[in-house]
MOPAC internal coordinates of N, CA, C and O (Angstrom, degrees):
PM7 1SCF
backbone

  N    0.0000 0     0.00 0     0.00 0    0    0    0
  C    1.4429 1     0.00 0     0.00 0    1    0    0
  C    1.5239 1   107.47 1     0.00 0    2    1    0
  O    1.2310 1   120.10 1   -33.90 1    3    2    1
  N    1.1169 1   117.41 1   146.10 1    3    2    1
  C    1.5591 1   122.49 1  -145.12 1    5    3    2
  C    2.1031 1    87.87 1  -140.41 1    6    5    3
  O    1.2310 1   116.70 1   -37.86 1    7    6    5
  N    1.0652 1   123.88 1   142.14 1    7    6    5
  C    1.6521 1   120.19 1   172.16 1    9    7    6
  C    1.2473 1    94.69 1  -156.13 1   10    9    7
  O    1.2310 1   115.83 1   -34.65 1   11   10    9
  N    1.4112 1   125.52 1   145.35 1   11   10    9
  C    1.4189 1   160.62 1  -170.36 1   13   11   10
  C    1.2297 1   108.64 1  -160.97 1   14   13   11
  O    1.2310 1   114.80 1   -70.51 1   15   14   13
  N    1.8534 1   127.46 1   109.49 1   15   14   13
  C    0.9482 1   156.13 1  -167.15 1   17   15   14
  C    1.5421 1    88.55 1    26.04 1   18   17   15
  O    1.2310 1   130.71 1    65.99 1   19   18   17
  N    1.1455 1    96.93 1  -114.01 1   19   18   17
  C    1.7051 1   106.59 1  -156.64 1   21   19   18
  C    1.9395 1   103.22 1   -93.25 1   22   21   19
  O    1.2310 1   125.10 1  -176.96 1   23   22   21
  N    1.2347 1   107.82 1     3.04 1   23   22   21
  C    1.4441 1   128.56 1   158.07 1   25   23   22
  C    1.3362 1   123.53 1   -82.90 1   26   25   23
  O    1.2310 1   126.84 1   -58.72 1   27   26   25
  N    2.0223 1   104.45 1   121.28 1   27   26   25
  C    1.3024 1   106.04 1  -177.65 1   29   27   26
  C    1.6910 1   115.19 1  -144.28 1   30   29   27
  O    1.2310 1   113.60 1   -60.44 1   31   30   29
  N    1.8620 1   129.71 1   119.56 1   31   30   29
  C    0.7469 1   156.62 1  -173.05 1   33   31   30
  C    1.4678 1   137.75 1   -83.81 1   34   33   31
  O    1.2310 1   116.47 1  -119.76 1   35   34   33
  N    1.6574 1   124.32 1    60.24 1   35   34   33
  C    1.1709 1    87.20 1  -164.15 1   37   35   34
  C    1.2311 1   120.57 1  -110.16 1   38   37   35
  O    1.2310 1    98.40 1    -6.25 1   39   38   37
  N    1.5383 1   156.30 1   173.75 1   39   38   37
  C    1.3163 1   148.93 1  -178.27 1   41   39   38
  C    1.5195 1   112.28 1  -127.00 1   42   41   39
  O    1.2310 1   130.19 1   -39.92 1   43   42   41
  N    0.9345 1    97.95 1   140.08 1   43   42   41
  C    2.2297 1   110.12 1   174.94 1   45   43   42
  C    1.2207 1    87.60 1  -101.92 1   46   45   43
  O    1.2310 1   123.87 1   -66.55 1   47   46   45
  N    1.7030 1   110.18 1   113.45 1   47   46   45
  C    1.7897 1   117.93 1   167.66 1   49   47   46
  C    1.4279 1   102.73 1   -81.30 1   50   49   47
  O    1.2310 1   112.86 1    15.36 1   51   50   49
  N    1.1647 1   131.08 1  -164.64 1   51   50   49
  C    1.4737 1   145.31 1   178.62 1   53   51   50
  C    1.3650 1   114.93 1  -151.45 1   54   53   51
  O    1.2310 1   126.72 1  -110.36 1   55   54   53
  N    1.7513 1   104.68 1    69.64 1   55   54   53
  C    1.3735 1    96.24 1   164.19 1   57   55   54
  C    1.2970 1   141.85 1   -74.45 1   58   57   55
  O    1.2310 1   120.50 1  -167.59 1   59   58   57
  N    1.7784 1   116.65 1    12.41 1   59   58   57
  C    1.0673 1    93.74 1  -162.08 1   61   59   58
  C    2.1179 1    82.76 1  -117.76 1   62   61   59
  O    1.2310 1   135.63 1  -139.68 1   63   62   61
  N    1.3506 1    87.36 1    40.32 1   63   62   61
  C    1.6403 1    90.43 1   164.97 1   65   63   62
  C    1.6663 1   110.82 1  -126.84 1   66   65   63
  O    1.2310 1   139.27 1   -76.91 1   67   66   65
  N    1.9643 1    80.23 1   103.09 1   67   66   65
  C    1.6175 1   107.08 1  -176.01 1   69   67   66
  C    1.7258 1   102.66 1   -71.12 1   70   69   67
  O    1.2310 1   119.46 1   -41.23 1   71   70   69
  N    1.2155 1   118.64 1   138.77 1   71   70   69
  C    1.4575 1   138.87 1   143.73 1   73   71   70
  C    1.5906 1   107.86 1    -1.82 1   74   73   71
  O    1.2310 1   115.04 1   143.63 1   75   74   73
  N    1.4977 1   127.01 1   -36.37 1   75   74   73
  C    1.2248 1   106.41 1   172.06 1   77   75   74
  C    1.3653 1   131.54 1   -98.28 1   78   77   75
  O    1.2310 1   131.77 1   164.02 1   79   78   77
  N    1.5054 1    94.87 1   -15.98 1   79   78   77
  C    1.6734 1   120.84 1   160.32 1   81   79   78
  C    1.5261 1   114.68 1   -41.03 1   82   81   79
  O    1.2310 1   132.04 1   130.90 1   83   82   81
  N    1.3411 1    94.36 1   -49.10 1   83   82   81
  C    1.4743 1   112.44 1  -151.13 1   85   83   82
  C    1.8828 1    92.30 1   -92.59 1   86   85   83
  O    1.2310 1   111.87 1   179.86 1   87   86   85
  N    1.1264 1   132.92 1    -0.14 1   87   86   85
  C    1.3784 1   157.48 1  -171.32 1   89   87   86
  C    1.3867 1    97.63 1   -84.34 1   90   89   87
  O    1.2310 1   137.52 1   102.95 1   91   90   89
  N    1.3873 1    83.65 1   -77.05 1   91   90   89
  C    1.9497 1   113.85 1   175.02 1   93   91   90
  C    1.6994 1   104.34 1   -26.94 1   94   93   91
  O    1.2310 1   130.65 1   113.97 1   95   94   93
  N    1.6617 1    97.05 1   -66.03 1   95   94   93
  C    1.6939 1   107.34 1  -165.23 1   97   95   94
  C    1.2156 1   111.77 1   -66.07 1   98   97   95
  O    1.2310 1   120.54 1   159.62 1   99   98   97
  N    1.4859 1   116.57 1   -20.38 1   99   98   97
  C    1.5342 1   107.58 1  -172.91 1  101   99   98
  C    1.7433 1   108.57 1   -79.38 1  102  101   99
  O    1.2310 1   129.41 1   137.96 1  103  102  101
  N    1.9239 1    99.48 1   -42.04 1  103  102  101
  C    1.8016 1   100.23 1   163.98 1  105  103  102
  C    1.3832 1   114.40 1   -43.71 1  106  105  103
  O    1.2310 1   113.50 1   124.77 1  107  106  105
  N    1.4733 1   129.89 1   -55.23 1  107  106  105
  C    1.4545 1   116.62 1  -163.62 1  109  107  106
  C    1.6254 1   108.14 1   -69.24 1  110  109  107
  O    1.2310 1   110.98 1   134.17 1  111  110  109
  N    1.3138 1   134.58 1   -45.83 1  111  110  109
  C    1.0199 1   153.77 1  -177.48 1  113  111  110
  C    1.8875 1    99.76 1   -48.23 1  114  113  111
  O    1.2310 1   119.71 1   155.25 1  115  114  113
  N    1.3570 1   118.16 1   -24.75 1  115  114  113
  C    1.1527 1   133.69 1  -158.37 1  117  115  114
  C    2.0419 1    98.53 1  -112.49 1  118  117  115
  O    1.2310 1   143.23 1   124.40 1  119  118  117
  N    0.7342 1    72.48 1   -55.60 1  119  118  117
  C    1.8417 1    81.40 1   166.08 1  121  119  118
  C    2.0497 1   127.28 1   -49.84 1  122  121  119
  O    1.2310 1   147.31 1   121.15 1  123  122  121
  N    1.5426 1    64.47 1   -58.85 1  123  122  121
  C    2.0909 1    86.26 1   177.30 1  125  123  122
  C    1.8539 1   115.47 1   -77.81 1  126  125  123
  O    1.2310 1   140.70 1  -162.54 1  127  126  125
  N    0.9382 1    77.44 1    17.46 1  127  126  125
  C    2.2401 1    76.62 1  -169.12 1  129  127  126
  C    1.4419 1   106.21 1    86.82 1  130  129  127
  O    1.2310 1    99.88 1   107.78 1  131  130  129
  N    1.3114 1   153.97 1   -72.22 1  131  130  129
  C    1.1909 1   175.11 1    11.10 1  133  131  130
  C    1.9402 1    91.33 1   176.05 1  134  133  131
  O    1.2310 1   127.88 1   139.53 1  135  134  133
  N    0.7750 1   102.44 1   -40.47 1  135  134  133
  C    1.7945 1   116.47 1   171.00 1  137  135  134
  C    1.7756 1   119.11 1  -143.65 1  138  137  135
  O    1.2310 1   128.33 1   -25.17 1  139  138  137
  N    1.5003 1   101.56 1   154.83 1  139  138  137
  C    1.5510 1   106.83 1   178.79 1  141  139  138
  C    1.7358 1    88.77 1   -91.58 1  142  141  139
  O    1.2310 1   135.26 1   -11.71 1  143  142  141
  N    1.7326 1    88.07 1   168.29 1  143  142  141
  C    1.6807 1   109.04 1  -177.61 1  145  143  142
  C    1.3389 1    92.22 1   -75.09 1  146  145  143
  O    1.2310 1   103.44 1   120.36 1  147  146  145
  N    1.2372 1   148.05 1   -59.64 1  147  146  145
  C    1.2711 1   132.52 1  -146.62 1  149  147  146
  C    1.9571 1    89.82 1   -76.05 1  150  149  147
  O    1.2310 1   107.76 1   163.87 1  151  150  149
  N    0.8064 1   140.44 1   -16.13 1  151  150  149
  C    1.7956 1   117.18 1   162.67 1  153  151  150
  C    1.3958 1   114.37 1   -94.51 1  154  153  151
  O    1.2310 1   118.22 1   178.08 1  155  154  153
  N    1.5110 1   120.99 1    -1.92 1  155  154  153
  C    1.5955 1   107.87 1   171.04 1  157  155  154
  C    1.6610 1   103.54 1  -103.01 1  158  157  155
  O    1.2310 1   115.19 1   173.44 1  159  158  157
  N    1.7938 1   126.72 1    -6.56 1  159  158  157
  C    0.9007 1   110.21 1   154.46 1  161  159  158
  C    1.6835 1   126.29 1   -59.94 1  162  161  159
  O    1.2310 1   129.23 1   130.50 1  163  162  161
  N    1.5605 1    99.82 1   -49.50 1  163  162  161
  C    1.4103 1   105.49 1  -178.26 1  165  163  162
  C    1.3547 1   127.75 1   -59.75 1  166  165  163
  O    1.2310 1   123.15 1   148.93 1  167  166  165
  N    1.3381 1   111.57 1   -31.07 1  167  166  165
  C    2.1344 1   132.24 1   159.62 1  169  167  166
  C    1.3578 1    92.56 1   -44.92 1  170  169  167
  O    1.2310 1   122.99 1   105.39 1  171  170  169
  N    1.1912 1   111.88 1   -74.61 1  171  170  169
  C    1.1240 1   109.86 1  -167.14 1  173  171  170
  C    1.8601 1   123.03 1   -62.02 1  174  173  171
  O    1.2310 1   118.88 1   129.96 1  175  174  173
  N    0.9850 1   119.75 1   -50.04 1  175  174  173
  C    1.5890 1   121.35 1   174.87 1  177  175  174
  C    1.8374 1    95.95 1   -38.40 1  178  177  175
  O    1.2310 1   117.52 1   118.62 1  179  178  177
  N    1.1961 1   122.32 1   -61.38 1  179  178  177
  C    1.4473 1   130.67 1  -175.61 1  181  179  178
  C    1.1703 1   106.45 1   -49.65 1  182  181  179
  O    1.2310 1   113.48 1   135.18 1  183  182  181
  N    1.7345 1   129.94 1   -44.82 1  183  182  181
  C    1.7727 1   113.25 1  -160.47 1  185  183  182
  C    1.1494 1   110.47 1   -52.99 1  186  185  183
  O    1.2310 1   117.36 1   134.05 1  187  186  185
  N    1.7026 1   122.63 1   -45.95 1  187  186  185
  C    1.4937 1   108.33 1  -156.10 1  189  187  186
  C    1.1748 1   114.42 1  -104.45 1  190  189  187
  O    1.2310 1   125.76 1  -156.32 1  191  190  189
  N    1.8412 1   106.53 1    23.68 1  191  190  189
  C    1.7431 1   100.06 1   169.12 1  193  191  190
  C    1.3836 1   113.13 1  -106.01 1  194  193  191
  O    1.2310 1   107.38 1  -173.01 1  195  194  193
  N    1.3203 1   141.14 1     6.99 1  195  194  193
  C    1.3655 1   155.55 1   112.16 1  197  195  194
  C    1.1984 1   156.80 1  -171.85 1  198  197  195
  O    1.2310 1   122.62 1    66.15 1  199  198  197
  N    0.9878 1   112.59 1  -113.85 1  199  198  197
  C    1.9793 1    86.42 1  -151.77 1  201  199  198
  C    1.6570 1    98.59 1  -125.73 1  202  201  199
  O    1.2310 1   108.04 1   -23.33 1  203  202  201
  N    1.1693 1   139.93 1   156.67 1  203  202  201
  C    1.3407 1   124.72 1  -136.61 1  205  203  202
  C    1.2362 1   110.01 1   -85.83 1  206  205  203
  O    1.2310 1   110.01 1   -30.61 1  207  206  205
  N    1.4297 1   136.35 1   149.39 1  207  206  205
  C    1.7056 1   131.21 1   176.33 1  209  207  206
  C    1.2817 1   121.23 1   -97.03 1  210  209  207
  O    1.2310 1   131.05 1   -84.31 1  211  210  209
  N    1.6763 1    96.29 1    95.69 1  211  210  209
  C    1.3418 1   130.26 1   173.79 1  213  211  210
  C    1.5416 1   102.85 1   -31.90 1  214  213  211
  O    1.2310 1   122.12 1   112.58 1  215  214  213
  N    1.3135 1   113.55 1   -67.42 1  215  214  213
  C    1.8444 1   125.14 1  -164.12 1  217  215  214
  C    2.1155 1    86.84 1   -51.29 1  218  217  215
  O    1.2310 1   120.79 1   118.19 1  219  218  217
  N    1.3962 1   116.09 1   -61.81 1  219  218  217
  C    0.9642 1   113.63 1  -161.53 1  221  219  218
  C    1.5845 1   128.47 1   -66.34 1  222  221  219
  O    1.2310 1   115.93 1   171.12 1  223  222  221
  N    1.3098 1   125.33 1    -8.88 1  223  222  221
  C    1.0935 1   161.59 1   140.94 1  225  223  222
  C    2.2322 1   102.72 1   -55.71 1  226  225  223
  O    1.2310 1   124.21 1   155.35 1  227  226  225
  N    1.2549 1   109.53 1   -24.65 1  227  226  225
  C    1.2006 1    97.56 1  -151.23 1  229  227  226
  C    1.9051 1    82.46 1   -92.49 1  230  229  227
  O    1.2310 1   125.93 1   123.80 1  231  230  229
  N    1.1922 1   106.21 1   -56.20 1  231  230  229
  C    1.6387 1   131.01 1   169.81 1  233  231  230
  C    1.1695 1    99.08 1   -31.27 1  234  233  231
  O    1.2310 1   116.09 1   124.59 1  235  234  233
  N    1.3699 1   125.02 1   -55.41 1  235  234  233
  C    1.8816 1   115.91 1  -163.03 1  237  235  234
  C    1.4618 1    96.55 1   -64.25 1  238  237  235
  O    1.2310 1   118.89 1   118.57 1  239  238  237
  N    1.1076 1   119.72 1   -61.43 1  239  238  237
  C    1.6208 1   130.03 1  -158.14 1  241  239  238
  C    1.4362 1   101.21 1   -69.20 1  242  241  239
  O    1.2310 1   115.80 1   155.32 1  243  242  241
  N    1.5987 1   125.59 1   -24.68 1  243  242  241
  C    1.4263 1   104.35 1   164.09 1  245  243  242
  C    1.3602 1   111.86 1   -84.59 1  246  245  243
  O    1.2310 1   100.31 1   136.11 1  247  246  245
  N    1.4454 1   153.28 1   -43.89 1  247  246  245
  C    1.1867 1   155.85 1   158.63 1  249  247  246
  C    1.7590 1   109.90 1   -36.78 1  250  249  247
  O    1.2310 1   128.08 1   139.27 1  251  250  249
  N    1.2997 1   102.05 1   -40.73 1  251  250  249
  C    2.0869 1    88.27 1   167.23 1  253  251  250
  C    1.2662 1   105.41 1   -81.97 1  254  253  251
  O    1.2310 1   112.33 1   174.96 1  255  254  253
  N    1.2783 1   132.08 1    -5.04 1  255  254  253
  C    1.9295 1   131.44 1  -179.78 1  257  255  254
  C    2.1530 1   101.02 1   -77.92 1  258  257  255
  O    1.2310 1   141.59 1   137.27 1  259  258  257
  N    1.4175 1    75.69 1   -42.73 1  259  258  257
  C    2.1686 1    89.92 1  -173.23 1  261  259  258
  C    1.5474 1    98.72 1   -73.78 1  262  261  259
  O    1.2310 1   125.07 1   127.44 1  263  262  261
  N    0.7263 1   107.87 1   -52.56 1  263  262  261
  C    1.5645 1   119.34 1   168.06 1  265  263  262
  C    1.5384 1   101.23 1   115.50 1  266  265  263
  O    1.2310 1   129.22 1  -146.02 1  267  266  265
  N    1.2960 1    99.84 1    33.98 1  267  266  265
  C    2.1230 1   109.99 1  -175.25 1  269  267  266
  C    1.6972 1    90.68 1   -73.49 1  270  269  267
  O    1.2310 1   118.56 1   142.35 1  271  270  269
  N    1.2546 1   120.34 1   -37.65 1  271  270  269
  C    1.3628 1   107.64 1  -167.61 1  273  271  270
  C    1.6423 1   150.74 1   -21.35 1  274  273  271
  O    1.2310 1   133.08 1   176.68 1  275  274  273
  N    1.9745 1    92.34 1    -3.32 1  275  274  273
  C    1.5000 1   107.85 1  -175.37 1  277  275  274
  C    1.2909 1   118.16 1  -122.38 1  278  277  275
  O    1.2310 1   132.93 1  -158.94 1  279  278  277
  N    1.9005 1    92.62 1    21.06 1  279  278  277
  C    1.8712 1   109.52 1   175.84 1  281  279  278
  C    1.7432 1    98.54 1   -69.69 1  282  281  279
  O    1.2310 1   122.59 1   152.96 1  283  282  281
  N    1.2266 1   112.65 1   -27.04 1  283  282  281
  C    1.4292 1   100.17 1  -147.09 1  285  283  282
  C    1.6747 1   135.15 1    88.13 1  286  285  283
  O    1.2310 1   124.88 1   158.59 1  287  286  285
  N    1.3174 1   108.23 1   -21.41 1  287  286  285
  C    1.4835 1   135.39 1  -177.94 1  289  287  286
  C    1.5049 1   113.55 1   -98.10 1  290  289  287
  O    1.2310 1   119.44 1   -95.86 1  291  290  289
  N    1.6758 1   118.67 1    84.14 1  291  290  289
  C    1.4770 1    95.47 1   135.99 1  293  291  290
  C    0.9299 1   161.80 1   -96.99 1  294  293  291
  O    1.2310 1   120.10 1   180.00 1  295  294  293

């Protein structure tokens, strides 16, 4: 849960979606039209080199609270 003045953010993460889950979702997503191969290759090249960025995750949700979110810059 994220708050900025009278602004408040909160998100349901999904930890219990392991790396192969998330493998899984990028194949079906890849199957059904839903994405091209050349971005579920690249999803994929990225999952298993690490692990998600907390700080950077932390930055978005304060920059959509300020309402910077349309710098382009996180």
């Amino acid at each position: 849960m994220f708050t900025m003045g009278d602004h408040i953010l909160g998100i349901q993460g999904h930890p219990e979606y392991t790396k192969d889950i998330l493998s899984n979702l990028i194949d079906r997503l890849l199957s059904n039209g839903s994405i091209q191969s050349e971005f579920a290759e690249d999803a994929k090249s990225k999952l298993y080199k690490a692990e998600p960025d907390r700080k950077c995750l932390e930055r978005i949700c304060k920059k959509f609270l300020k309402r910077e979110y349309m710098d382009g810059n996180i």
